[in-house]
N, C-alpha and C positions, 0 to 999 in steps of 0.2 A: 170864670165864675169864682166868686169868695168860697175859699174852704171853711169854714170856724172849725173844723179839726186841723189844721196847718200848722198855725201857734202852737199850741197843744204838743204837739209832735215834733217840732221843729224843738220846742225848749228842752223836749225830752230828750232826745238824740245829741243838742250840745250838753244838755246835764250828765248822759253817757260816756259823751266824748272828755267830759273834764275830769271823771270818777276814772276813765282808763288811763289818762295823761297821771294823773294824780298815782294812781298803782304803780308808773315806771317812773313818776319824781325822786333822784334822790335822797337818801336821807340826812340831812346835814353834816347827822354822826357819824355815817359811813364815808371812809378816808380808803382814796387808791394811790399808791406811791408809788412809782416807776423807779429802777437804779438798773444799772448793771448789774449781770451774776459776780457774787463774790465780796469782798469785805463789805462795802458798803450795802449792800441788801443785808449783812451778817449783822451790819452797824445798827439797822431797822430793827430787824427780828429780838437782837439780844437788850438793844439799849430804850428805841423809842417807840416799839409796839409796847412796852410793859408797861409805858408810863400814860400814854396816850390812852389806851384800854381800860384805865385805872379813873379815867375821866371822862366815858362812856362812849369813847368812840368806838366802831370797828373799823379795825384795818385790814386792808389787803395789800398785798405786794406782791407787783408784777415785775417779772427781769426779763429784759433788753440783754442781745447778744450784739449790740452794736452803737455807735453812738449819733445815730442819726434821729429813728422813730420814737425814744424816750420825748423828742422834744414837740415834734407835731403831736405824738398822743396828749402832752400836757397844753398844745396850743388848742387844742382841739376838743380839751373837755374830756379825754376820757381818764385823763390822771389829774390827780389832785394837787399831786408835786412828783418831783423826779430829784433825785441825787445820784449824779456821774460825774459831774463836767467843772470846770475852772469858769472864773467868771471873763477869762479871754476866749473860750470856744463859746460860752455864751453866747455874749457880744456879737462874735463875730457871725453864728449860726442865724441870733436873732430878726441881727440888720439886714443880711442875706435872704432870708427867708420869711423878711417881715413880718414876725411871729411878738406876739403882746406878750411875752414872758422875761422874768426879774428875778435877781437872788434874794433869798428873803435870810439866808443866817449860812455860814462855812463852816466844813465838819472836818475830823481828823482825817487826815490825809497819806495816802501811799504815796511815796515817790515815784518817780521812773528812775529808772537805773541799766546798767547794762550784768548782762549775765551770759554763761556761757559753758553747754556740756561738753567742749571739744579741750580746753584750756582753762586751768588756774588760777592765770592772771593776766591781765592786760599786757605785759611784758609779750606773750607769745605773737602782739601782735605781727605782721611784714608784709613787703608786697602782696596784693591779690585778695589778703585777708576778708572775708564778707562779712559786713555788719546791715544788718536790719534793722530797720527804724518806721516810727510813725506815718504813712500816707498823709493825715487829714492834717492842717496846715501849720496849727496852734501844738502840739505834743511833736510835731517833728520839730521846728524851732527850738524845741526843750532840747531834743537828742542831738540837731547842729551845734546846741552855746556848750553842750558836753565834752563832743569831740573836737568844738575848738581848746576849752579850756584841758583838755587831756595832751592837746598838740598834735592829733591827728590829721584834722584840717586845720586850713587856716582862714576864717570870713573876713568879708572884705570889712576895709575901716568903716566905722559907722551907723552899722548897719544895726537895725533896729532889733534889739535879739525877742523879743516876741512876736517878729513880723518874718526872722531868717529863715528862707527855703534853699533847695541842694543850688539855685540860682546863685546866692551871696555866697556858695566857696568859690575863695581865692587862689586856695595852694589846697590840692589833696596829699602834706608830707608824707604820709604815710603808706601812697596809693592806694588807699583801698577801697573795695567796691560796694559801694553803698545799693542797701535794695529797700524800698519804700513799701510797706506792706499795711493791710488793714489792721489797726490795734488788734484786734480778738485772733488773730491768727500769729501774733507775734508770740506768743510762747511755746506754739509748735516748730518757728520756723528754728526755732536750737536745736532742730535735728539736723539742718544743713546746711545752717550759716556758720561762723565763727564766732560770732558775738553779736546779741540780738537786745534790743533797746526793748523794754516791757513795763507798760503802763502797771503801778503795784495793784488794780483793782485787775488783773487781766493775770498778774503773777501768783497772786497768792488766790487764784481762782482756780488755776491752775495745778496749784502743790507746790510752785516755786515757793521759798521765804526771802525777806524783806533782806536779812541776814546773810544772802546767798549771792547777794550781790557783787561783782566787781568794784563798782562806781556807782554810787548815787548822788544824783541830785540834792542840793539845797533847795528847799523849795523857796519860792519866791512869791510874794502875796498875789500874784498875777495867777500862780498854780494850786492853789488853794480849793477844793475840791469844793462845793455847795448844794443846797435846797435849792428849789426853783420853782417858782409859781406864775401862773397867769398875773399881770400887770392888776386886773379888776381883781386879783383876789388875795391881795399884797395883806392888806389890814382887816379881811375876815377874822373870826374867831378862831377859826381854824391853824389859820396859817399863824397866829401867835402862839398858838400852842404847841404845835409843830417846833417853832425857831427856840419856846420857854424848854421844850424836853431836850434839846441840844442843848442847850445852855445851862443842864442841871447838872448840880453836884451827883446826882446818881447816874447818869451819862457820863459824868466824868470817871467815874468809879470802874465802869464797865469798859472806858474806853482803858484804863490804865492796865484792867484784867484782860480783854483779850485783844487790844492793839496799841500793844505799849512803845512798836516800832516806827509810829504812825505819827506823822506832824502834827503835835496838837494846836487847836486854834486860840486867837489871843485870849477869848473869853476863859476859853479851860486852863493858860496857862496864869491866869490873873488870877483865875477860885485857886491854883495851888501854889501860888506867894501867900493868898491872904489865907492861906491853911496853915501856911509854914509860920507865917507874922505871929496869927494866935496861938501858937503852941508856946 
């Protein structure tokens, strides 16, 4: 039998149902950014929450102790962007995981390097000696092209150095025993290796300094540390605002005051030729 209260009722309960989706919509303004603990979350809080905030966003920032979940939570909507990663663990995590996320702008950057509470300098290395390095595929390749270029090992000819794993050693001269560990655990394992490979967002999280290092890296545009956003939300209004606070002279300011040992990127070091040009 026809209700003529039905209509009625049914429109109300989706007009309820739209008024509660609406209450948990969020707010355009409201920004969540994912990084790692440590410089780069420092890089948020000092340089591009102040500027962002000033334009009526809120931000929040969440830290990742690892560098897997920064990237599902950003495939998945519940981060806005993330900053941890090089645009080759991107890539590589992207393709892997079939994830719709892009770099949208590169921020100053920590090296990796080797460091070491046991010894002073590289010189002490010899047989047996244990050095610690990256597990995850893309920062270990960083720590092989190191120890080759130190002369530790030796990779085989060819070999594609942002693709080398402990596979492409040739010659271990040096003997020593390499041990492959999770990034976030590498700055404790210098209680018992010899010499331990430390991503700079993982060292200077730590209390290590950039300074303290044996051996650093050059970095290479491949390691280049970046933003990263959902593929659909590349040319939002957001995300340009986001990439314009990285790319301001008052980011640049803050990056010279508290990470002056940090890779600047091309854009910050082109605003200081044409600071130097104008004087």
């Amino acid at each position: 039998m026809f209700n003529p209260l039905f209509k009625p009722r049914r429109a109300i309960l989706f007009a309820l149902l739209l008024s509660s989706l609406s209450a948990y919509a969020k707010d355009p303004k409201e920004l969540v950014i994912g990084t790692s603990a440590g410089p780069y979350a420092d890089q948020v809080k000092l340089g591009i929450k102040p500027i962002l905030e000033r334009q009526g966003y809120k931000v929040k920032l969440v830290e990742f102790n690892d560098y897997i979940q920064p990237n599902f939570a950003l495939a998945e909507g519940s981060l806005d962007a993330n900053v941890f990663q090089h645009i080759t663990y991107l890539n590589r995590f992207a393709a892997e995981k079939k994830l719709a996320i892009v770099p949208l702008v590169t921020v100053p950057t920590a090296p990796i390097a080797i460091y070491s509470r046991k010894h002073k300098s590289l010189d002490a290395v010899k047989e047996g000696s244990t050095v610690a390095l990256p597990n995850d595929p893309t920062n270990q390749a960083r720590a092989l092209v190191l120890l080759d270029q130190l002369g530790w090992i030796r990779l085989r000819p060819g070999v594609d150095p942002v693709r080398a794993s402990e596979r492409d050693v040739a010659q271990n001269v040096k003997k020593i025993k390499l041990v492959p560990l999770e990034a976030a655990q590498l700055p404790r394992s210098l209680q018992d290796t010899d010499y331990s490979f430390v991503n700079g967002n993982y060292a200077l999280a730590s209390g290590l300094k950039l300074r303290d290092a044996l051996k650093t890296e050059k970095i290479s545009p491949n390691y280049v540390n970046l933003v990263a956003v959902k593929t659909a939300d590349k040319d939002k209004q957001f995300a340009r605002d986001i990439a314009a606070a990285y790319r301001s002279r008052e980011f640049l300011a803050v990056t010279n005051k508290h990470f002056a040992d940090y890779a600047k990127t091309d854009y910050q070091l082109a605003l200081e030729a044409n600071q130097q040009a104008s004087k």
